[in-house]
C-alpha positions as CSV (number, residue, x, y, z in Angstrom):
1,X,-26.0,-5.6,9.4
2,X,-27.1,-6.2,13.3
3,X,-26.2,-3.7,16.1
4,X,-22.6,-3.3,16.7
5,X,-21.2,-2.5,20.1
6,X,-17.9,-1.2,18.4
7,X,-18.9,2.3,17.4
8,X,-16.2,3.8,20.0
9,X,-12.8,1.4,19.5
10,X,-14.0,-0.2,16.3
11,X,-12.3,-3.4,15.5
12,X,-10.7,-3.8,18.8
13,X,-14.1,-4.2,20.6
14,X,-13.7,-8.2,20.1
15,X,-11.3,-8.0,22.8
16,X,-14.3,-6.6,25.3
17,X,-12.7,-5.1,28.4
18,X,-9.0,-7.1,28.3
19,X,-5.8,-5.6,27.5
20,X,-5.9,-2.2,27.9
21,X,-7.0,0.8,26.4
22,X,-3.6,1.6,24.6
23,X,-3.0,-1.8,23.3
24,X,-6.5,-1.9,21.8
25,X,-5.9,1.9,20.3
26,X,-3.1,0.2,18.1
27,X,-4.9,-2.4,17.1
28,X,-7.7,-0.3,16.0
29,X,-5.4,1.8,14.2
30,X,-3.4,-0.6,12.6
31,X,-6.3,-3.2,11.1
32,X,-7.7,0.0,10.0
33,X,-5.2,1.3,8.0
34,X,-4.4,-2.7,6.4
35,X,-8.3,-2.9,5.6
36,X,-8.8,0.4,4.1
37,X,-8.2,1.2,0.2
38,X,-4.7,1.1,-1.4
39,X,-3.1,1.8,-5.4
40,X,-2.2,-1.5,-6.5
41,X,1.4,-0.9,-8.0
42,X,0.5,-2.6,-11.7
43,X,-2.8,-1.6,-12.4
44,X,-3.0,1.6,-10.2
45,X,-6.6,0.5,-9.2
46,X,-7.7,1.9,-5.9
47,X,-9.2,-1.8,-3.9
48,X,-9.3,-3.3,-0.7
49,X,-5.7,-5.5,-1.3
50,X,-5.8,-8.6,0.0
51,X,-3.0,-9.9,2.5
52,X,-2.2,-13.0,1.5
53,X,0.6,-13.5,4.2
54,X,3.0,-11.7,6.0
55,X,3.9,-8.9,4.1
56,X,2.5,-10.6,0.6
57,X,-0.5,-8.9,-0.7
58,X,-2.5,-9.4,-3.8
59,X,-4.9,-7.2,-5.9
60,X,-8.2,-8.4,-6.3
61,X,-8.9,-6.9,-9.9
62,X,-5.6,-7.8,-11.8
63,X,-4.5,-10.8,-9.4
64,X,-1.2,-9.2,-9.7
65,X,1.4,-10.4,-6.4
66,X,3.4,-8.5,-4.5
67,X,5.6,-8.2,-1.5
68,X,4.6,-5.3,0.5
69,X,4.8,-4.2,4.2
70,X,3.6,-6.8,7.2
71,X,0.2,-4.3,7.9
72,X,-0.1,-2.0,4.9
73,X,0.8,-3.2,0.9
74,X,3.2,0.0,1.0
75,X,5.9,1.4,4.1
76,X,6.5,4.8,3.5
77,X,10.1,3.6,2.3
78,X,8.7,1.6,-0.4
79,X,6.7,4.7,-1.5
80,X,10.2,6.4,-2.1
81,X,10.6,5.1,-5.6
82,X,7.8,2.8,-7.1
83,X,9.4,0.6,-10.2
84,X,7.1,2.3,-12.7
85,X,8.4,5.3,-11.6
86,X,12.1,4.7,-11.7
87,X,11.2,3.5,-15.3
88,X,9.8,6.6,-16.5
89,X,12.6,8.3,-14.7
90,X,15.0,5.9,-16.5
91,X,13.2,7.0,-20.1
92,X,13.4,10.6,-19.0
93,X,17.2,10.4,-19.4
94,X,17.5,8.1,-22.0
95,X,15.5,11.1,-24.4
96,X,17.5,13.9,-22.7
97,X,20.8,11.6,-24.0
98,X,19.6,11.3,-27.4
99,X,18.8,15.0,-27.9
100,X,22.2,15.9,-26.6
101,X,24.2,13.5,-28.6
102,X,21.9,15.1,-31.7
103,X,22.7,19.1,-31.0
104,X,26.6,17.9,-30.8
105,X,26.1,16.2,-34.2
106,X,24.9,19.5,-35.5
């Protein structure tokens, strides 16, 4: 890889000495976070997701599609509940429900 003149800002040093300091900062920290590893919510691989538009990612191992946050795959309310979670939540009850209705039968 040749020399890079972005060791200080990072991706922001394509913008040279334009903008500001501040706007560059949240660049910097922004492409960061969107380029760095995330879980991909079907196969729970750990990859580099691919943003496909705004706010659509993909994973590049399983292919699977997703709708996701416009800079990161995941906002820290979509992180609340994940579907897989809700569905293990969901089974949770359904065995608590079945070994209630069995102790009453008994």
């Amino acid at each position: 890889m040749p020399f890079s003149h972005t060791k200080v800002v990072g991706p922001a040093g394509r913008f040279g000495a334009r903008y500001g300091m501040g706007v560059r900062r949240k660049v910097t920290q922004i492409e960061v976070k969107q380029r760095g590893k995330h879980r991909c919510p079907r196969c729970r691989a750990l990859t580099r997701m691919e943003r496909i538009a705004f706010g659509i990612w993909r994973c590049p191992k399983c292919g699977f599609t997703f709708a996701g946050g416009a800079w990161v795959p995941q906002t820290t309310l979509g992180k609340t509940m994940t579907p897989e979670e809700l569905r293990l939540i969901e089974l949770e009850k359904q065995k608590w429900r079945e070994k209630v209705k069995k102790k009453e039968k008994v």
